[in-house]
Phi, psi and omega in degrees: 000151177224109196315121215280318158003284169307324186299338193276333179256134178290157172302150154348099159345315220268350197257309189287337171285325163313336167286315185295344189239346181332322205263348161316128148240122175310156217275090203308345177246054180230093173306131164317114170246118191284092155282317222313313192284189184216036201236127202295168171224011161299119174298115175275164183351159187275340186277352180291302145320338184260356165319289157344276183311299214276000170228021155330295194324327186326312181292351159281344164255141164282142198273168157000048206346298208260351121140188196284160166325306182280185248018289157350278170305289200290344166319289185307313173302290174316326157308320185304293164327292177288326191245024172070033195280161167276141170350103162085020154307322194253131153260126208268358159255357190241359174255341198238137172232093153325199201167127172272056150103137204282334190279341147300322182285291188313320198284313178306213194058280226282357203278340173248012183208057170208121185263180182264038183175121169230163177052004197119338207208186165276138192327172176223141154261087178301125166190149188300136185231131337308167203198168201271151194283337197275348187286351199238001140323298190298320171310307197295299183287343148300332144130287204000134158287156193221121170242105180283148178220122196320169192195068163279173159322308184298334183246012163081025182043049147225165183308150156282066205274011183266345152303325208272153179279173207283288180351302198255000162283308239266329186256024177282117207231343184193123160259136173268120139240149222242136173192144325323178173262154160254096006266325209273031161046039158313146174225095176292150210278180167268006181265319167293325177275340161329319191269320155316307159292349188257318176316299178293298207311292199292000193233014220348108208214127120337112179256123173233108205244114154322061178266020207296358170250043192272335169284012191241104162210158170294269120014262194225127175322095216305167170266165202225142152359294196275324163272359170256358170274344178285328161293330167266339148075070179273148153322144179085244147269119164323322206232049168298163206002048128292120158225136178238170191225135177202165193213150170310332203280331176283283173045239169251030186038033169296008193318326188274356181280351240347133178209127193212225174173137180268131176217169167143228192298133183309310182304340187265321178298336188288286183355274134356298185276346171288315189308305193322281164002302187266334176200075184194147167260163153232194186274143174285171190306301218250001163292306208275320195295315201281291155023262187306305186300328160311282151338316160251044187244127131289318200285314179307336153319306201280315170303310187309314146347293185302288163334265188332306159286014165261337182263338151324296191297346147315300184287320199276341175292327209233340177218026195285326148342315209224145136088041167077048185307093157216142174286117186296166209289330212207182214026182199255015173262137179256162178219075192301164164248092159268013160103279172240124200288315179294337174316312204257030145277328161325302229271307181292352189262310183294332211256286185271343191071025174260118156229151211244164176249128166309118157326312158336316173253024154260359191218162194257176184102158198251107164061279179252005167307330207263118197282012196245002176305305209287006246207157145205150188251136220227093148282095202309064193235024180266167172308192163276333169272355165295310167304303152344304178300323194273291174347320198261331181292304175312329211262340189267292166329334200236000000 
């Protein structure tokens, strides 16, 4: 037997571009540049390993459920700090969940806070198209309808939530939102997650805002959750139906510790820690330590940053021109318009030895529906003369 569920998620992007490309062979005189993945290839911090070795014994125990105090506390502290709250807005034992890589807290979410019946009906799952694959995983295995909502040019590559009708807010049980966005590195403004949170408030609707590239930006710091829940200044708990996400692996180029966290309405995290409890890992001891450290680190931040806006500036040398070219306010994705995406993934993977994931499989819809065809999303997550390389292949190729 088989859960029926599973037939509602489509393969993994990363499976299908592998099909798409199976009968390619790349150019022998090409070394390979992986974009496709969104995964840094930037080494972290040096304290991170030596962290590692000197709380080594840590792997001999199990940790922490709810993870350690200091971990907690620099969390909390870090919340503090980035989105300006005032002192003890956050409590670092009843707001903060550590998390073994953020995309478990996102998928547990719908899975504790979707009920089997809102409004009259069946629940509803809000989420943005194109969109991160796990919001619709979570939907589909949560019993949920999950209603995508285009995230065009036109709409500033963010959801429209003022499309959706009073009818399906009403059977509305969890909105996902991504900011920066993934891929076209979109930024809610803070007045827009004001009007979100306020939105779930009036619909008691989960708002789950997805910030794990909020430290990758060009410019200006993207606004956060935590500052539109402080801004609407609810009675009570500050972050009622708020949970925000943010994770280690963009960050802190940190992918392998995974390690992140969920914070936000207290009720929903005690939730979150029971669902663990029962199916969730946690972080290990020597994880956590390393962590703790990360977190109350700026500098490694501001390089990683820093990086990042050089290979933006790369890129604008070599495509500034072409395929809708612009640097988004915030994350490490270019997100081009070449017409057709799998063509030109083909093309680039056979031809330049680059390979990009089609938009197409970031997103849902049938032919000119799937707002994600025309694009293919190009991750900048390489050193700098890598990025060069590719940058100059695509620009020759395409």
């Amino acid at each position: 037997m088989v859960n029926p569920k599973l037939d509602l998620l489509q393969d993994y992007p990363f499976a299908r571009l592998a099909k798409l490309i199976a009968d390619l062979t790349p150019p022998a005189d090409k070394k390979p540049i992986i974009m496709s993945i969104g995964e840094p290839q930037l080494n972290p911090p040096a304290f991170v390993p030596e962290i590692l070795q000197r709380e080594a014994l840590g792997w001999g125990r199990y940790p922490a459920p709810s993870g350690t105090p200091e971990l907690r506390q620099a969390i909390a502290d870090w919340l503090t700090r980035r989105y300006a709250l005032p002192a003890g807005t956050v409590s670092a034992d009843r707001h903060v969940f550590p998390v073994a890589g953020s995309r478990e807290a996102l998928f547990h979410t719908a899975l504790a806070v979707v009920p089997e019946q809102k409004g009259g009906g069946r629940p509803v799952v809000l989420a943005p198209n194109p969109f991160y694959q796990v919001y619709i995983g979570a939907g589909a295995m949560a019993g949920a309808e999950t209603k995508l909502l285009e995230c065009t040019r036109q709409s500033a590559f963010l959801p429209d939530l003022d499309a959706v009708d009073e009818a399906t807010w009403q059977r509305t049980a969890l909105v996902y939102i991504c900011t920066p966005a993934n891929p076209q590195g979109a930024v809610a403004s803070l007045d827009y997650l004001i009007h979100a949170l306020d939105l779930c408030r009036k619909h008691d609707a989960v708002l789950a805002v997805d910030e794990c590239y909020a430290e990758i930006y060009r410019d200006q710091k993207p606004a956060g959750g935590m500052e539109a829940a402080k801004a609407l200044k609810a009675p009570g708990e500050i972050f009622a139906n708020l949970l925000v996400f943010h994770s280690l692996s963009k960050r802190s180029s940190a992918p392998g510790l995974r390690s992140g966290f969920v914070a936000g309405d207290a009720r929903l995290i005690e939730l979150l820690n029971r669902l663990r409890s029962y199916g969730g890992a946690s972080v290990p001891a020597p994880i956590m330590a390393a962590s703790t450290a990360l977190w109350r680190d700026e500098k490694h931040v501001e390089d990683v940053r820093a990086h990042y806006n050089e290979c933006f500036d790369i890129a604008a040398q070599f495509l500034h021109n072409r395929f809708a070219f612009y640097k988004p306010a915030g994350g490490f994705f270019l997100w081009l318009d070449v017409g057709d995406s799998e063509a030109a993934a083909r093309k680039l993977w056979g031809e330049a030895a680059v390979k990009v994931v089609p938009g197409l499989y970031l997103a849902k819809g049938e032919g000119e529906n799937n707002p994600g065809r025309r694009y293919i999303r190009v991750a900048l997550v390489h050193d700098i003369e890598t990025t060069r390389e590719a940058m100059r292949r695509m620009a020759d190729v395409l």
